[in-house]
N, C-alpha and C positions, 0 to 999 in steps of 0.2 A: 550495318556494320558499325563499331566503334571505332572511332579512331583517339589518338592519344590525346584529345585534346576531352574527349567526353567521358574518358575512361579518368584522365584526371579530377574533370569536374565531379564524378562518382564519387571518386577516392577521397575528392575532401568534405564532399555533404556527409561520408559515410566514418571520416573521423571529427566531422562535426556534433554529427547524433551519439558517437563513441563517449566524447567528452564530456554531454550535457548528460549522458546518462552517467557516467561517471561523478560528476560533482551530485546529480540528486543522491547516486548511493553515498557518497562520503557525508551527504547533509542528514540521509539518515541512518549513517553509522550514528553519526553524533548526537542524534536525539538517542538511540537506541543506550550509547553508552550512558549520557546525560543521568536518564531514568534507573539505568541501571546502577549507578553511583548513588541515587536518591535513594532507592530499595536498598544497599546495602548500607549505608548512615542510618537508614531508620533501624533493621536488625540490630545493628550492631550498638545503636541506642535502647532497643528495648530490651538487649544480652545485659547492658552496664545497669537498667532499671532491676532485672530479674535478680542480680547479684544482688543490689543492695536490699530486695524483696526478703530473700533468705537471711543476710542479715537479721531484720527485723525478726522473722521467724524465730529464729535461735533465739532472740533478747525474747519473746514471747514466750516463748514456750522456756525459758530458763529467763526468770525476773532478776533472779539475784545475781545475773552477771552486769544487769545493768547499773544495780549498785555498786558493782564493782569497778567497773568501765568506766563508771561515769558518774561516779559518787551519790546515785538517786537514791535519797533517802523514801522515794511514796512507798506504797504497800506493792505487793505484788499484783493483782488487780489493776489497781491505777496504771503500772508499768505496762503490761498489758495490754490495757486498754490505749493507752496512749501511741505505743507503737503501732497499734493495730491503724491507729487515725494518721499516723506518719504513713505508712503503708496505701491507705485511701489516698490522699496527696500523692501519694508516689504514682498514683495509677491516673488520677487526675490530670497532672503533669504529665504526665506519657498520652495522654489525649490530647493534652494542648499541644506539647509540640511535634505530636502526628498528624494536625492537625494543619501546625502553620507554618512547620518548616519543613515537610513532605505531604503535603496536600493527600494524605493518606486516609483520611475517613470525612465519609459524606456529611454536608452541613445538617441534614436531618438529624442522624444520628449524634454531630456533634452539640448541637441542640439541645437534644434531650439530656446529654449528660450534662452541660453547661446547667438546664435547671436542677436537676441532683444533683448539683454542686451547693447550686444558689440553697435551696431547699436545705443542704447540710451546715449551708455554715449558718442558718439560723438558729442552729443548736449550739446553745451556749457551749459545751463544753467543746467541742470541735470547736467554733469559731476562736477560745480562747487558746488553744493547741496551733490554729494558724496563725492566732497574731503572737506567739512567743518563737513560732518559728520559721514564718516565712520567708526568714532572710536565706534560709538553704535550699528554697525551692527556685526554681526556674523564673527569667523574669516575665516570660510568656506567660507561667501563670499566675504569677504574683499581680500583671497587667489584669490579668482575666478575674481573678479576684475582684481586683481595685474595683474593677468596672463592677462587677455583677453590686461589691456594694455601696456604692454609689450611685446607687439604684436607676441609675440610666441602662440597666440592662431588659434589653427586650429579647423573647426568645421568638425565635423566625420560624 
């Protein structure tokens, strides 16, 4: 038989177990939102990337608005070409900081692009496209730059 004294000791091991399970689900509400706030930053960072991507599209595919825009006197070509290397950068940048500020793509993979990175800016004409315009890219990757040239960059 229970009596009230067992029936009480029940009642509160059994809103003991209530509560502890209660605080783990609030702990993993909070990882669940956490992550889910990180998934929606990085989206909503690569929607702000994909705009300015089109951008560049239009200046590509129609050169002489950027004469216009933006007073470039180079050839159509060059314009071109130039935006097409802003647009590389732009995707660049969306690797590093998917990389460092949503832990969103594996180090392997990150890896590999960090060497086609290294790899591109060896080419004169891109490396000289990044040092006239780095100042508008991310400091993530402007960091990732520095380092790769400054040749302390190792690929892992």
């Amino acid at each position: 038989m229970l009596d009230s004294t067992n029936v009480s000791i029940i009642t509160t091991i059994m809103n003991f177990i209530s509560n502890i399970v209660l605080i783990i689900s609030v702990i993993f509400l909070y990882i669940q939102v956490k992550e889910m706030r990180k998934q929606i930053q990085s989206q909503v960072y690569q929607n702000i990337v994909q705009m300015f991507d089109e951008f560049s599209k239009i200046i590509m595919q129609n050169p002489r608005l950027a004469r216009v825009i933006f007073n470039d006197l180079k050839t159509n070509d060059q314009i071109q070409a130039e935006w097409l290397i802003f647009m590389r950068f732009d995707w660049f940048e969306s690797i590093v900081i998917q990389k460092h500020k949503y832990n969103a793509i594996p180090d392997d993979i990150y890896n590999h692009w960090m060497d086609i990175l290294r790899f591109e800016l060896n080419i004169p004409s891109i490396r000289e496209i990044w040092e006239s315009s780095k100042m508008f890219y991310h400091p993530l990757l402007q960091n990732e730059v520095n380092r790769i040239l400054s040749n302390n960059y190792k690929s892992k």
